[in-house]
C-alpha positions as CSV (number, residue, x, y, z in Angstrom):
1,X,119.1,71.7,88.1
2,X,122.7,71.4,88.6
3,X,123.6,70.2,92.6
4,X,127.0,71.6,93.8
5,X,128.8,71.9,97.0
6,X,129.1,75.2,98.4
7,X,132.8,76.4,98.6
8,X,135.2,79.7,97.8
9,X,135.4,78.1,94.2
10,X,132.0,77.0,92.8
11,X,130.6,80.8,94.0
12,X,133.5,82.7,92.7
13,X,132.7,80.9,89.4
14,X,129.0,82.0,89.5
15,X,130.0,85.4,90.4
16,X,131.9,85.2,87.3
17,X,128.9,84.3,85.4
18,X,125.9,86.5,86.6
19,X,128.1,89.2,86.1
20,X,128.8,88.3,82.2
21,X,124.7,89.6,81.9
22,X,125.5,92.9,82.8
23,X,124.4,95.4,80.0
24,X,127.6,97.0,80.3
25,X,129.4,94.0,78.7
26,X,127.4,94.4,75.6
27,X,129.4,97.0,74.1
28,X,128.5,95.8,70.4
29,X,125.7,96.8,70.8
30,X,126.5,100.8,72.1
31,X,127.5,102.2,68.5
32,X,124.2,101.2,67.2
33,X,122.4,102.5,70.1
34,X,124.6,105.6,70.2
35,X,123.7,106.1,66.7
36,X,120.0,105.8,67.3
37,X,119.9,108.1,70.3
38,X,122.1,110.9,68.1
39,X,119.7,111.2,65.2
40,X,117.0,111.6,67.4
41,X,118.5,114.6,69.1
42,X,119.1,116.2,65.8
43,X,116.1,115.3,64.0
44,X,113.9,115.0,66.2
45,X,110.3,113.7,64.8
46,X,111.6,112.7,62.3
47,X,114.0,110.2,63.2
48,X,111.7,109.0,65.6
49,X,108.9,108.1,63.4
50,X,111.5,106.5,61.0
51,X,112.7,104.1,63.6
52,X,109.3,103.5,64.9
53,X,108.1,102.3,61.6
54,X,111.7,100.2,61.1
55,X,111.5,98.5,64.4
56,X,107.8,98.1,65.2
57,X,106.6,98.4,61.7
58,X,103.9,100.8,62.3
59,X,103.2,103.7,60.6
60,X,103.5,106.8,63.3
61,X,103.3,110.7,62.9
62,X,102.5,113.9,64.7
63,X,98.6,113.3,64.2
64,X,98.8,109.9,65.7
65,X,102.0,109.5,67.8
66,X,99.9,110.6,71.2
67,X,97.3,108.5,72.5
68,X,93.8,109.9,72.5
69,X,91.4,110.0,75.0
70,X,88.9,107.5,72.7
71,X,92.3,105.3,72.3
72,X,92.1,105.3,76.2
73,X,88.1,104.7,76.6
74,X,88.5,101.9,73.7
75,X,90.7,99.9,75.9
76,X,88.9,100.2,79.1
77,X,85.8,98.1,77.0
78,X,88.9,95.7,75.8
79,X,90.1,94.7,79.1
80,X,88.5,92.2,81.4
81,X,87.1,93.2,84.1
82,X,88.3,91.0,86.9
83,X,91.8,92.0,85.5
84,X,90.8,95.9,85.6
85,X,89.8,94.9,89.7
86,X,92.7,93.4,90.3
87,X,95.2,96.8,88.9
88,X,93.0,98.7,90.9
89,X,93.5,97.0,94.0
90,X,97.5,96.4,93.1
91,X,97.2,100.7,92.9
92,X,95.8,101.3,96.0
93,X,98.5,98.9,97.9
94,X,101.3,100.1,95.7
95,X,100.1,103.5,96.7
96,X,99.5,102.9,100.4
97,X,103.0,102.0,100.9
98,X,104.7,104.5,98.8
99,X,103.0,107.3,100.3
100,X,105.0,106.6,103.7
101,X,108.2,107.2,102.0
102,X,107.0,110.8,101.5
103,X,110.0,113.3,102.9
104,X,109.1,116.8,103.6
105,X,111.4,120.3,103.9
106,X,112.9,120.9,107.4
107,X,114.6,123.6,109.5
108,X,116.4,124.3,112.3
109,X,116.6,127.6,114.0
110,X,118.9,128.8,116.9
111,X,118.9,131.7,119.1
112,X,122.0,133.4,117.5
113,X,120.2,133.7,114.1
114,X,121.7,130.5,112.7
115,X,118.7,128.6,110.4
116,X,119.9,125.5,108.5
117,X,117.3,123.1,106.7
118,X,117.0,121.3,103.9
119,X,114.2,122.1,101.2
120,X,112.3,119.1,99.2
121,X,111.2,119.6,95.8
122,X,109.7,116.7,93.6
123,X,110.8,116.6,90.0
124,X,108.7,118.6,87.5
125,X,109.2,116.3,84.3
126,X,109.4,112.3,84.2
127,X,109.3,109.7,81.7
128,X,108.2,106.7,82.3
129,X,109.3,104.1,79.6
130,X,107.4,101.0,79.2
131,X,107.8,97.8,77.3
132,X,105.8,96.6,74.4
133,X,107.6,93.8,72.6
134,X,107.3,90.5,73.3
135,X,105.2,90.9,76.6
136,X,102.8,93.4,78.2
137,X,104.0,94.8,81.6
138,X,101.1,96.8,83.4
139,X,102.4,96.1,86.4
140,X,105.3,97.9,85.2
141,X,103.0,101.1,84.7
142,X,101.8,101.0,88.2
143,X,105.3,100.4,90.1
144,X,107.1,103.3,87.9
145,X,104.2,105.8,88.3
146,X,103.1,105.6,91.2
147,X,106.4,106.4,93.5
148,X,106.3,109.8,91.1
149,X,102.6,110.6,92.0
150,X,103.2,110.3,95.7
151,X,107.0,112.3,95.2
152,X,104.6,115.3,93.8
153,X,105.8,115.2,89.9
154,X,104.1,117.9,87.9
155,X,104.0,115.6,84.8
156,X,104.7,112.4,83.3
157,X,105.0,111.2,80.1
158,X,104.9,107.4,79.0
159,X,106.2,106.1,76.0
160,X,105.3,102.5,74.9
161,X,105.9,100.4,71.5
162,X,102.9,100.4,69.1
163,X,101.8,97.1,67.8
164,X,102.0,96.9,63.7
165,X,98.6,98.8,63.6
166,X,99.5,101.3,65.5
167,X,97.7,100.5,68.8
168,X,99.0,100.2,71.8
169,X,98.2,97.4,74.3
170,X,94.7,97.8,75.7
171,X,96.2,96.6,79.3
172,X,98.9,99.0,78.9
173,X,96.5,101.9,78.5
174,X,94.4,101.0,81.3
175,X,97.1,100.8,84.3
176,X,98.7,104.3,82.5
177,X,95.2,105.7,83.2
178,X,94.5,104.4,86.6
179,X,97.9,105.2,87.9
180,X,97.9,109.1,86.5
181,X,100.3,109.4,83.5
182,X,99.1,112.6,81.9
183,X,100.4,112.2,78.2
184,X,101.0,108.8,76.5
185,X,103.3,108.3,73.4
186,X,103.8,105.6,70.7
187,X,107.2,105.4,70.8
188,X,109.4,102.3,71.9
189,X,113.2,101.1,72.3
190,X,116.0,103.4,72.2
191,X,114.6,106.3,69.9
192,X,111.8,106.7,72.8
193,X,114.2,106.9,75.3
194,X,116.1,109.8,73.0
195,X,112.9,111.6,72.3
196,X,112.4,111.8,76.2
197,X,115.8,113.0,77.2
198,X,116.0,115.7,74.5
199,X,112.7,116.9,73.2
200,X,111.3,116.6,70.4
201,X,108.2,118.6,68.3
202,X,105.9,115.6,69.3
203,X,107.3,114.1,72.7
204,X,108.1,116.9,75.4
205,X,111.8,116.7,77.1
206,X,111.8,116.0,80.2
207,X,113.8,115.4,83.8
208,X,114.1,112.0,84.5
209,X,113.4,108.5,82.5
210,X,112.7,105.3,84.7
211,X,111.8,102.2,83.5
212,X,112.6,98.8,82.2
213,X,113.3,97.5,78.4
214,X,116.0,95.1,76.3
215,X,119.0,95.7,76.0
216,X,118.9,98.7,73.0
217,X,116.3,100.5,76.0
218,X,119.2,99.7,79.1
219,X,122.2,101.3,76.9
220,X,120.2,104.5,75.9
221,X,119.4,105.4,79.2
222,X,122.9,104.8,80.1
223,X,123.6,107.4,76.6
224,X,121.9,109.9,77.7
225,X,122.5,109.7,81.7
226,X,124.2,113.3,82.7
227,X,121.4,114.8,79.7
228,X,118.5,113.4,82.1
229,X,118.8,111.6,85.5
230,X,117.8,107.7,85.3
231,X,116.8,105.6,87.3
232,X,119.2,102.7,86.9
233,X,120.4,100.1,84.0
234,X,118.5,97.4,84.6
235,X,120.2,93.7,84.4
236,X,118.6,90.2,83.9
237,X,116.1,89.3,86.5
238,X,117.1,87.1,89.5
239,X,116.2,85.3,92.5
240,X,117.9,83.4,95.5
241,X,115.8,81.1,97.5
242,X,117.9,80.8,101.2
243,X,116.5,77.5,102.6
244,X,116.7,74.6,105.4
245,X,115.3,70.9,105.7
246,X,111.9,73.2,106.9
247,X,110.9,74.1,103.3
248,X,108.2,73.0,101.3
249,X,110.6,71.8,97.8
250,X,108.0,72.2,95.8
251,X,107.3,75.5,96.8
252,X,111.0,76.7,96.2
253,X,111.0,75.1,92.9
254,X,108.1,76.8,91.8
255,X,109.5,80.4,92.9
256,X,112.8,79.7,90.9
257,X,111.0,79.1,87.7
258,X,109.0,81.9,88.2
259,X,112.3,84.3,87.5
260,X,113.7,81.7,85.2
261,X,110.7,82.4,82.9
262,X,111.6,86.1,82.2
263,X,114.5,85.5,79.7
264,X,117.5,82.7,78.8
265,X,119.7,85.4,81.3
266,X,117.7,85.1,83.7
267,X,119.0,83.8,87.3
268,X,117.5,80.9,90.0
269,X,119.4,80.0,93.0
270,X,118.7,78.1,95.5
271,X,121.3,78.0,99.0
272,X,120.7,75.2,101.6
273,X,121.9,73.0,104.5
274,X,120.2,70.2,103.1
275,X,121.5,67.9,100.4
276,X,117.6,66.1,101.0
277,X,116.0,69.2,99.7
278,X,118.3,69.9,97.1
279,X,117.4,66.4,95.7
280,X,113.8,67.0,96.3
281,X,113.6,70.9,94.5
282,X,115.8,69.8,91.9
283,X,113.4,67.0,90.7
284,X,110.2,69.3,91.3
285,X,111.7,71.6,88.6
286,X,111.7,69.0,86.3
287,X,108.5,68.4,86.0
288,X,106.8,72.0,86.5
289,X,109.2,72.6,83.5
290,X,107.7,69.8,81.8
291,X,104.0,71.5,81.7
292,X,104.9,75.5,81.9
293,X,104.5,77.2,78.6
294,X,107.8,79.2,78.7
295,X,109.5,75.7,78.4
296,X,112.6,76.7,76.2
297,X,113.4,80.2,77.8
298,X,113.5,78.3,81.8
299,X,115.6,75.1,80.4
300,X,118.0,77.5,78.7
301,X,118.4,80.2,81.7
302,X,118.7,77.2,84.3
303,X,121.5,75.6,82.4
304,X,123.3,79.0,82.1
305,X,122.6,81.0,85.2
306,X,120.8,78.0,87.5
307,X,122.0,76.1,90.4
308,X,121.8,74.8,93.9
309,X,124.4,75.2,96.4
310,X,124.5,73.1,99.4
311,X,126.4,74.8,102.0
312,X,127.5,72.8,105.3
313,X,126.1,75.9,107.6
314,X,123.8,78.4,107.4
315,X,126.4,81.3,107.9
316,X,128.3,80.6,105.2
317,X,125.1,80.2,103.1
318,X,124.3,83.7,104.6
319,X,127.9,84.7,103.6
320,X,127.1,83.7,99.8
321,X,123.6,85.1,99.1
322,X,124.9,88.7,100.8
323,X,127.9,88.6,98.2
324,X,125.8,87.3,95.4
325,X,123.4,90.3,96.5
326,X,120.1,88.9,94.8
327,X,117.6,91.3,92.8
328,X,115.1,88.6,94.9
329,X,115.7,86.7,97.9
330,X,113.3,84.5,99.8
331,X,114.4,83.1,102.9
332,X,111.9,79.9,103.9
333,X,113.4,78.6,107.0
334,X,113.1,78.3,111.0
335,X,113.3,82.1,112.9
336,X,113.5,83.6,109.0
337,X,113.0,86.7,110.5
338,X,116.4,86.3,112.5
339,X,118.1,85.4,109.3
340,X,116.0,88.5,107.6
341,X,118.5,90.4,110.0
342,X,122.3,88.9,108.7
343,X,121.4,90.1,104.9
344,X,123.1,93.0,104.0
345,X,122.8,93.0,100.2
346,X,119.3,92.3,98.8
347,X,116.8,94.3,96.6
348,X,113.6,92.4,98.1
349,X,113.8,89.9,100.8
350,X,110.3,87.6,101.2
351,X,110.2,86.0,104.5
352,X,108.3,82.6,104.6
353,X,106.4,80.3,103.0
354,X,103.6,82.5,101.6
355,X,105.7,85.0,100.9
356,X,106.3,84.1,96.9
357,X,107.8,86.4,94.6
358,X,105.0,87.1,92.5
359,X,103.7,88.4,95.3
360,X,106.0,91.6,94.8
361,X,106.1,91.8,91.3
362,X,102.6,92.3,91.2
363,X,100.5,93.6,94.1
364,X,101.9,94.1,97.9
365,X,102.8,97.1,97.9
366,X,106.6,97.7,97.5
367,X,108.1,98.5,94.4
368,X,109.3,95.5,92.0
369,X,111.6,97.5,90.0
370,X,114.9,96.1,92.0
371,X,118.9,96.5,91.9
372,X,120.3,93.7,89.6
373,X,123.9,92.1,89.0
374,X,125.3,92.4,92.2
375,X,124.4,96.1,92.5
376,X,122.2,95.7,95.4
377,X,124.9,96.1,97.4
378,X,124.9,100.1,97.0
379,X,121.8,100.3,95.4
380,X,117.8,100.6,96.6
381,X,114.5,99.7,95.2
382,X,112.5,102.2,93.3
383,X,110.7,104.7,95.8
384,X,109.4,108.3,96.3
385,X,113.2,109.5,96.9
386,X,114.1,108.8,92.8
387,X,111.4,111.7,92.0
388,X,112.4,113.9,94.4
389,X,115.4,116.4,94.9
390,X,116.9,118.5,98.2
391,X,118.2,121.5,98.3
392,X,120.2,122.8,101.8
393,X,119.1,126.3,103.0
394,X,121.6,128.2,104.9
395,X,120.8,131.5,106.4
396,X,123.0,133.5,109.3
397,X,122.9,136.6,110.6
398,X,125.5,139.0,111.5
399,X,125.8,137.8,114.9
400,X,126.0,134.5,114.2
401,X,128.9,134.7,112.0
402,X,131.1,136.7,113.6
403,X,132.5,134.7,116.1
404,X,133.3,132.0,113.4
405,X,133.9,134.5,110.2
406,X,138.4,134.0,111.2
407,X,137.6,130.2,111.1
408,X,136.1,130.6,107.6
409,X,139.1,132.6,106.3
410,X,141.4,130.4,107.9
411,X,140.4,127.2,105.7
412,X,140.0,129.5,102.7
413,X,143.3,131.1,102.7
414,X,145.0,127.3,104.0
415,X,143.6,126.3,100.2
416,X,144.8,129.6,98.5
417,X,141.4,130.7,97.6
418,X,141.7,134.2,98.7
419,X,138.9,135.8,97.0
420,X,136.6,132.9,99.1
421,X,138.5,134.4,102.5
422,X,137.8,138.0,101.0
423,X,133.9,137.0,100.7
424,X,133.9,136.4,104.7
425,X,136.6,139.0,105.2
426,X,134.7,142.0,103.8
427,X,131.7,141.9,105.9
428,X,133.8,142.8,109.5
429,X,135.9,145.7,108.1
């Protein structure tokens, strides 16, 4: 990996860089997609099934576009059953911390007759899209259905990407099931995410789409965001590694290849105080890269989106990872949890040693689907507050408002709205 000194320059230049993968920069991309998500809202089925047989080259209709309950016992005798143990344990820790996040309706009462609150409602419809392409994702399935379960959601749909056959992937099937989804559809890409935002005979409308996919996936949602709520357009994967002389290089090396894996935009930084340990992690990814099966894909993403910044303190390497604002950061250092407490812009932080990224992506607890490009600096992980909405609740009695009904007309006539004053107004003549 590329060494270079930490200044002003070298990290306004990577700025520059991570934010060339944003989706929204490939606009040559939108007309096609546009195009794709229109047909589908006028014709429905059968654009869908037209696309699905273009793109995934499997043969799709209204008989066999849902998944069947055999389709769903078949893969439960396909997957292994170690790997079965493991999504169920994943659930229940996935679950376990979600379920805290759980908000209720509240209200507040005075003696004059004055009751304000707020009033919680989950959503009633959600999709949940899910990749199918080049890899299988059921961790995916459990991280974007479960918040929704513990939110309350009346129902959610899943659409996936058949393989040429017509299947879907047995793994796929199995965390779908565990996790609750009530109807499953084979339908993938940008057609899926049309189907789901407007309706069609096969695949119901509904609410809200979350999910990851490619790019074709990332600008339909943003297409048909203000149609349906979503829950974000998804960027590149990324991590940032904040380190001293303390950590293990082999270690950090090993948790920067595991995001440089994903895809050739993928992002691995390292920050450190120690030119020793840049020397050291930079020659341990060498050879892991040497032996790892995604060979290419790291060697090309580290070339374009890798590197390791030595800075001389560790302020101003806090001052660069909190404006580089991470999807992942790990912070392996002395007192990490003191550092924990100087980020501001993160999606996940992972405090130690033993705290590895995979460790999130696939079985803690808290959600793995994270703010990318630079967006964590306004925006959350995944959680129970995406599948919810709040309503305010305002009740007053007569009493109550009329030692404050002049105030009201006040500000209403101040704006010339006089039929809003005349609302108040009409009540105390």
């Amino acid at each position: 990996m590329r060494i270079l000194k930490l200044t002003s320059e070298t990290k306004s230049s990577l700025l520059k860089d991570l934010l060339k993968r944003s989706p929204g920069n490939y606009t040559e991309f939108e007309g096609r997609v546009n195009d794709i998500v229109n047909k589908v809202r006028e014709q429905g089925d059968e654009a869908l099934f037209e696309y699905t047989k273009a793109f995934d080259k499997a043969d799709i209709n209204v008989s066999n576009v849902k998944v069947t309950e055999q389709e769903i016992e078949e893969a439960y005798g396909l997957v292994d059953r170690k790997l079965l143990e493991v999504i169920r344990k994943a659930k229940e820790n996935i679950w376990d911390y979600h379920i805290k996040q759980r908000q209720y309706s509240w209200f507040d009462s005075k003696e004059n007759g004055t009751i304000l609150g707020q009033k919680v409602t989950p959503l009633k419809d959600v999709g949940v899209y899910v990749p199918g392409g080049k890899a299988v994702y059921p961790s995916s399935v459990l991280m974007n259905v479960l918040p929704a379960k513990a939110a309350g959601v009346d129902h959610i749909v899943m659409c996936t990407p058949p393989m040429a056959e017509g299947k879907v992937y047995p793994s796929t099937l199995v965390a779908a099931k565990e996790a609750g989804v009530d109807e499953i559809y084979k339908a993938g890409g940008a057609q899926a995410v049309a189907a789901m935002a407007f309706g069609t005979k096969s695949i119901p409308k509904v609410d809200k789409i979350v999910g990851p996919g490619n790019i074709y996936v990332a600008l339909a949602k943003k297409a048909v965001f203000g149609h349906v709520s979503i829950d974000s357009i998804a960027g590149p994967s990324e991590i940032l590694v904040l380190a001293d002389e303390t950590a293990n290089p082999r270690y950090v090396a090993a948790d920067l290849l595991s995001q440089a894996e994903h895809d050739e935009l993928a992002s691995a930084i390292l920050i450190t105080t120690s030119e020793k340990l840049a020397e050291e992690v930079s020659l341990e990814v060498d050879k892991f890269t040497e032996i790892l099966s995604r060979r290419e894909i790291i060697e090309k993403s580290l070339e374009n989106y890798g590197c390791i910044f030595v800075a001389d303190t560790l302020e101003d390497a806090i001052d660069a990872a909190n404006d580089i604002a991470s999807e992942h950061m790990e912070i392996v250092a002395k007192d990490a949890f003191t550092l924990m407490t100087k980020i501001r812009n993160a999606g996940a932080i992972f405090i130690g040693e033993y705290s590895s990224e995979p460790l999130g992506d696939y079985f803690a607890g808290p959600n793995h689907v994270l703010p990318t490009n630079g967006t964590a600096k306004f925006f959350s992980p995944l959680s129970v507050d995406d599948f919810i909405k709040k309503s305010s609740i305002i009740s007053y009695s007569r009493e109550a408002l009329a030692p404050v009904y002049k105030d009201i007309v006040q500000f209403a006539e101040c704006e010339e709205l006089t039929a809003h004053a005349n609302s108040i107004r009409v009540r105390f003549e």
